[in-house]
C-alpha positions as CSV (number, residue, x, y, z in Angstrom):
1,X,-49.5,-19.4,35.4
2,X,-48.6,-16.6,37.0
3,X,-50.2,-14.0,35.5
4,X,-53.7,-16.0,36.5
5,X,-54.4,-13.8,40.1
6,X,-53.9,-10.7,38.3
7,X,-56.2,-11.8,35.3
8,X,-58.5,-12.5,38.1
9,X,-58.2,-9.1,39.9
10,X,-58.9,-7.5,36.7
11,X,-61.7,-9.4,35.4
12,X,-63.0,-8.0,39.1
13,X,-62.3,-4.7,38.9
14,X,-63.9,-4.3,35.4
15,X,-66.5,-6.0,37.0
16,X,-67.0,-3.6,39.2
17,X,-67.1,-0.4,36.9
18,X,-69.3,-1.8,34.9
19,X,-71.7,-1.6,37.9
20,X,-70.9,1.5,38.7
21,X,-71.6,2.9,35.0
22,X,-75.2,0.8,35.6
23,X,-75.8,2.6,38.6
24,X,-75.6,6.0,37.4
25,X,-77.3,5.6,34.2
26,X,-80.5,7.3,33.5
27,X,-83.7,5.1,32.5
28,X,-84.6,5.9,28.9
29,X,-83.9,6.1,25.6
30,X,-80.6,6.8,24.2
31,X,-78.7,7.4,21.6
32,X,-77.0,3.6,22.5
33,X,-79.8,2.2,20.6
34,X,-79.3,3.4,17.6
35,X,-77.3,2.3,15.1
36,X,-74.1,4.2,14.5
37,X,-70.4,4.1,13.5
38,X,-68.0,5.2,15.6
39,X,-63.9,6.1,16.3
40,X,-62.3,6.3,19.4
41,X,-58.3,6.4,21.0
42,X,-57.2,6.1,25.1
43,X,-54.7,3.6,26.5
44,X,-54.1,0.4,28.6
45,X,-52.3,-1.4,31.0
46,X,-51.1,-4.5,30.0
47,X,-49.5,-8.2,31.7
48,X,-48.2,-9.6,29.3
49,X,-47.0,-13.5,29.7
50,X,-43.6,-14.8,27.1
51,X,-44.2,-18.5,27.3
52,X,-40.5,-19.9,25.7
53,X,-38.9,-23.2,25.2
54,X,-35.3,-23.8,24.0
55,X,-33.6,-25.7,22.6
56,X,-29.8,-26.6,21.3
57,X,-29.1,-29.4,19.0
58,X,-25.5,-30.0,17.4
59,X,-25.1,-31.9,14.6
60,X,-21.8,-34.1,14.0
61,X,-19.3,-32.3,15.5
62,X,-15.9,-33.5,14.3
63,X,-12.4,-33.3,15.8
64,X,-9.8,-32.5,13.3
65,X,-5.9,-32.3,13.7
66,X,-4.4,-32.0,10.3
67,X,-6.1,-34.0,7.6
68,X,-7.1,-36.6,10.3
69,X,-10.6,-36.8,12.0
70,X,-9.7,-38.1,15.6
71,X,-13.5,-37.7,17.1
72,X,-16.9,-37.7,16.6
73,X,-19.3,-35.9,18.7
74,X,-22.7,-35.2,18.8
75,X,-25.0,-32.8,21.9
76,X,-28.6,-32.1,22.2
77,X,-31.7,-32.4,25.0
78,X,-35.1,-31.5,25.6
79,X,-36.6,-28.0,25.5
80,X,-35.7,-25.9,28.3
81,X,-38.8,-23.6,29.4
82,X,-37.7,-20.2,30.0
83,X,-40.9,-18.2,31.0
84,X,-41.3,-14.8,31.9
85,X,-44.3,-11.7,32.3
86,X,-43.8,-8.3,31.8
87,X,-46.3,-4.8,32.3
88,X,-46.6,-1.2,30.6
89,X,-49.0,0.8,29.5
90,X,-49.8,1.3,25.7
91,X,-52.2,3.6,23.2
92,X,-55.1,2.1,22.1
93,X,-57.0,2.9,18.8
94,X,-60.7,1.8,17.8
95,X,-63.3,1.8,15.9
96,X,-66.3,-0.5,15.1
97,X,-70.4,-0.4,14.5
98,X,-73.3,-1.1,16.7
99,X,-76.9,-1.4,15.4
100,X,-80.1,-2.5,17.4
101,X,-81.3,-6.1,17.5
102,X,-84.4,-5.4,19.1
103,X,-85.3,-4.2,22.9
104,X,-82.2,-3.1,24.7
105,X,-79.9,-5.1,22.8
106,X,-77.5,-4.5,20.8
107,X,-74.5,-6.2,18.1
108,X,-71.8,-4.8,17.0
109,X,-68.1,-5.3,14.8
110,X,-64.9,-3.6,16.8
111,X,-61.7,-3.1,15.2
112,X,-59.1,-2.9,18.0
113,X,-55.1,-1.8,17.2
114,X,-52.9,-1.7,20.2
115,X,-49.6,-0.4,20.4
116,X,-47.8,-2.7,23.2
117,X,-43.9,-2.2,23.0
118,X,-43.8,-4.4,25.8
119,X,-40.7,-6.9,25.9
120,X,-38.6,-9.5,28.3
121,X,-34.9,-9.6,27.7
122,X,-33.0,-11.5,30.4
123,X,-30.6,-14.1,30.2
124,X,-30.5,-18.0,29.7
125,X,-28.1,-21.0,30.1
126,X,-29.9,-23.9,27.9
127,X,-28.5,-27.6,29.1
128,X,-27.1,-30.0,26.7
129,X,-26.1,-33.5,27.2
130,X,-23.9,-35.8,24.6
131,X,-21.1,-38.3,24.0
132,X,-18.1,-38.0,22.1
133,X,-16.0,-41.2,20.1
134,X,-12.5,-41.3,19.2
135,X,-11.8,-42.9,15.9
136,X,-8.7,-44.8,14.6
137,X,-5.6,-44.2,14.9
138,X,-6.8,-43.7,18.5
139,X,-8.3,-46.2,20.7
140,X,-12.1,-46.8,20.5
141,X,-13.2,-45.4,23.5
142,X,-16.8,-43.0,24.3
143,X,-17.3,-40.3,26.7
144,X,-20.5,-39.0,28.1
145,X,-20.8,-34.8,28.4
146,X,-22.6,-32.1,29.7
147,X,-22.8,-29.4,27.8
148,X,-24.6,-25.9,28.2
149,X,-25.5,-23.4,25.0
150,X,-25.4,-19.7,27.1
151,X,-27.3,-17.0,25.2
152,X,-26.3,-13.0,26.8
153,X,-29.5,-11.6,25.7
154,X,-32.4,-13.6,25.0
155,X,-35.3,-11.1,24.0
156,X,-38.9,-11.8,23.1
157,X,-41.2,-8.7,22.3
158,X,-45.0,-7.7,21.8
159,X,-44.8,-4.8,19.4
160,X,-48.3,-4.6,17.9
161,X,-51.9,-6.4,18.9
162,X,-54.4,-6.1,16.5
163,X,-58.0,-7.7,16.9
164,X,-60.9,-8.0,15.0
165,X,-64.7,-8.7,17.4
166,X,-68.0,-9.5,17.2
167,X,-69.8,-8.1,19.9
168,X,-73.6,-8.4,21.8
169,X,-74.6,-5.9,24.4
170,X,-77.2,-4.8,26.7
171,X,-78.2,-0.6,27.2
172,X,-79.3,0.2,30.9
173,X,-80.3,4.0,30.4
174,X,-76.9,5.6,29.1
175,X,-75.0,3.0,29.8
176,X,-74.2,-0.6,27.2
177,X,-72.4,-3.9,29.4
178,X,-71.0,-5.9,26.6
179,X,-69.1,-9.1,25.5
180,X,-67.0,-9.8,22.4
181,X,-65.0,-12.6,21.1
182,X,-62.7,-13.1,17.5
183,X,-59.0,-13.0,16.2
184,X,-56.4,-11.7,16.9
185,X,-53.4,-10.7,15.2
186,X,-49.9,-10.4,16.8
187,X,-46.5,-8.4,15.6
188,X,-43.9,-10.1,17.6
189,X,-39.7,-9.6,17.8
190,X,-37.5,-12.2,19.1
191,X,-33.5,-11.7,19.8
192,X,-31.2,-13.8,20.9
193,X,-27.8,-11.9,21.5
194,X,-24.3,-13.7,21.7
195,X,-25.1,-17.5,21.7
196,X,-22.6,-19.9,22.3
197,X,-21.7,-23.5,22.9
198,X,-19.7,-25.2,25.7
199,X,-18.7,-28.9,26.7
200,X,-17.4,-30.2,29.8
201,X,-15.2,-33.5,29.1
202,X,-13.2,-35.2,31.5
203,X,-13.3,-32.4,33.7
204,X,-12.4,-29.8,31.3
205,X,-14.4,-26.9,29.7
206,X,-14.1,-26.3,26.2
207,X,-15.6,-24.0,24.0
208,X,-16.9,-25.7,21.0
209,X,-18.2,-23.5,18.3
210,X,-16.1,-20.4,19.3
211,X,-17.4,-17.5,18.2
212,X,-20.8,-16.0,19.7
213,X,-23.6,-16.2,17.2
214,X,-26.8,-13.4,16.9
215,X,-30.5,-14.1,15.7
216,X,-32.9,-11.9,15.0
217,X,-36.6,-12.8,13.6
218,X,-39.9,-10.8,13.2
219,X,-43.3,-12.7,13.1
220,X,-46.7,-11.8,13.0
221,X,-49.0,-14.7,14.8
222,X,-52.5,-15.2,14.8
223,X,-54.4,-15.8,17.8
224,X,-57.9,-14.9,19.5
225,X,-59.0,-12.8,21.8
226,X,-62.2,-11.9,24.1
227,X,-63.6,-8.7,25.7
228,X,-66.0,-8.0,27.9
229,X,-66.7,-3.9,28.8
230,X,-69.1,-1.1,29.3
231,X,-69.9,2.0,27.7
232,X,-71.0,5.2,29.1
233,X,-73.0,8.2,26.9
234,X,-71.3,11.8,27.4
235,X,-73.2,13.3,25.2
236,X,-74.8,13.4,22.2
237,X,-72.0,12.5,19.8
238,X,-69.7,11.0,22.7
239,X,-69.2,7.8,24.9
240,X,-66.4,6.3,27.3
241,X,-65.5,2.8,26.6
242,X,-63.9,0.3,29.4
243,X,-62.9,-2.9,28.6
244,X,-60.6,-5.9,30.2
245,X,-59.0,-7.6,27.1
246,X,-57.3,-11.6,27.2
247,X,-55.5,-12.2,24.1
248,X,-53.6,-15.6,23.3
249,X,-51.3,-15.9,20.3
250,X,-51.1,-19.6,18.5
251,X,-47.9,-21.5,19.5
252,X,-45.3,-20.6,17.4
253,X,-41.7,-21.8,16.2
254,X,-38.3,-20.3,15.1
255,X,-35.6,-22.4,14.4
256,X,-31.5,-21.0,13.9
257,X,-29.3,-23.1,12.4
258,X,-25.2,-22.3,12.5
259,X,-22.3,-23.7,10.9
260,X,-18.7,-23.1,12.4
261,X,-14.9,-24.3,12.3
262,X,-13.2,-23.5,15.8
263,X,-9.5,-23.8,15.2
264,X,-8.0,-24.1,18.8
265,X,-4.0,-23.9,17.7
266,X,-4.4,-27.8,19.4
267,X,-7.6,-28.8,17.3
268,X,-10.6,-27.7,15.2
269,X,-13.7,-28.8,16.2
270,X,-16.2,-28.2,12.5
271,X,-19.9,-28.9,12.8
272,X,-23.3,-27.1,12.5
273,X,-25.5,-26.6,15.1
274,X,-29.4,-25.2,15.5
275,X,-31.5,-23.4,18.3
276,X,-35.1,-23.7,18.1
277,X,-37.5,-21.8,19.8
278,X,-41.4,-22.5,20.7
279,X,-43.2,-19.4,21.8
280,X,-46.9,-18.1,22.8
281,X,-47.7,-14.8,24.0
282,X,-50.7,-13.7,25.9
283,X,-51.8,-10.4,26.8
284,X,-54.5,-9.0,29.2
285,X,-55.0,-5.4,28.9
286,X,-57.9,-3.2,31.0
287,X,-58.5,-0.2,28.5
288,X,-60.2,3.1,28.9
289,X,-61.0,5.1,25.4
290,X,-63.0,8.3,24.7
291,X,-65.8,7.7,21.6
292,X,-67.3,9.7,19.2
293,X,-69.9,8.3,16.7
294,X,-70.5,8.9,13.1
């Protein structure tokens, strides 16, 4: 995976803050150890990995000329996996509760929203492969194709992460390490832009479904997602929270299903054809947000 180094290099980083807040924090007391409400807003940077898998299946494609249906035809293959990461930075919103358990530790709920915007759009070729059968009055005879299903734009975006956490913490002076864990909820976008379907028979290419064909779908996924951070006290009322975030939607799937009638002036190739798509998003995020409890 390739966002894996950089998950590592953040997990480190946090890591690292976090000691830092420890080793400026003041023993004592503090107003981290008592129960309170609280609302806070900052931003993130965010790696965000579109795991995508597509596929084109035709139905029964005939060839007409006339009244008379000379061929049958018939294209599909596996899914085609068509990965890709993608970075920005994004607002954050929270807000949450924290109440003692006893010593220095502490539990909380955190309501997370995230604005992320962040989307891939790049191009794609999916490979087909299928046979075609002439049918009386023309000689029996079947042909093996390859086939292709190009797609101009093929668009997969993160638009809004949402995530709901239980967490348990430790205070050092003015300062709280934590962890969390719960679900997540994901407001997704995919695209696909001008898709269409070729053959090469006998050496020659041929468009099959002739016009281009648009999808458009909006999904929101659930998911789960885990935290670990620190907190650090300002003041009396306020506290800096940093946190490294890995979200992980479910595995989803879309399905777009076409039917067309490509008249050639030769022939007219009529069928139906459908593109499905299995998705997963995952997002790590390393957020800084100012505090103020209630």
């Amino acid at each position: 995976m390739r966002t894996g180094t950089g998950a590592i290099g953040v997990a480190l980083a946090c890591a690292l803050l976090c000691s830092l807040f420890v080793s400026t924090a003041r023993a004592g007391e503090t107003g981290l150890r008592q129960g309170f409400f609280y609302a806070g807003a900052g931003g993130s940077f965010n790696w965000s990995q579109f795991d995508q898998a597509l596929q084109g299946v035709s139905g029964i494609t005939e060839v007409v000329i006339g009244p008379q249906v000379l061929a049958e035809g018939q294209a599909g293959g596996p899914y085609f996996n068509f990965d890709r990461d993608e970075s920005g930075f994004a607002p954050d919103f929270q807000a949450g509760y924290i109440a003692p358990l006893g010593g220095a530790w502490q539990g909380g709920l955190k309501f997370t929203y995230r604005y992320a915007n962040i989307d891939s759009s790049e191009s794609v070729s999916i490979p087909q492969a299928g046979s075609v059968s002439t049918l009386p009055p023309l000689p029996p005879d079947t042909i093996d194709f390859t086939g292709f299903v190009p797609i101009r734009k093929a668009e997969m975006e993160l638009k809004h992460q949402f995530a709901f956490l239980a967490t348990i913490g430790r205070t050092y002076g003015k300062t709280m390490l934590y962890a969390g864990a719960g679900p997540a909820l994901f407001g997704t976008e995919t695209k696909f832009i001008d898709a269409m379907c070729f053959a090469t028979i006998n050496g020659n290419l041929i468009n099959v479904c002739g016009a281009s064909y648009s999808y458009r779908s909006e999904d929101w996924v659930w998911g789960g997602a885990a935290q670990i951070g620190a907190t650090y006290e300002l003041g009396p009322r306020w506290f800096l929270d940093l946190n490294y975030t890995f979200a992980r939607s479910r595995k989803f799937k879309l399905s777009y299903a076409i039917d067309f009638d490509n008249d050639t002036g030769v022939a007219t190739s009529e069928g139906s054809g459908t593109l499905n798509a299995r998705q997963q998003i995952t997002n790590q995020a390393v957020a800084l947000t100012v505090n103020r409890r209630f």
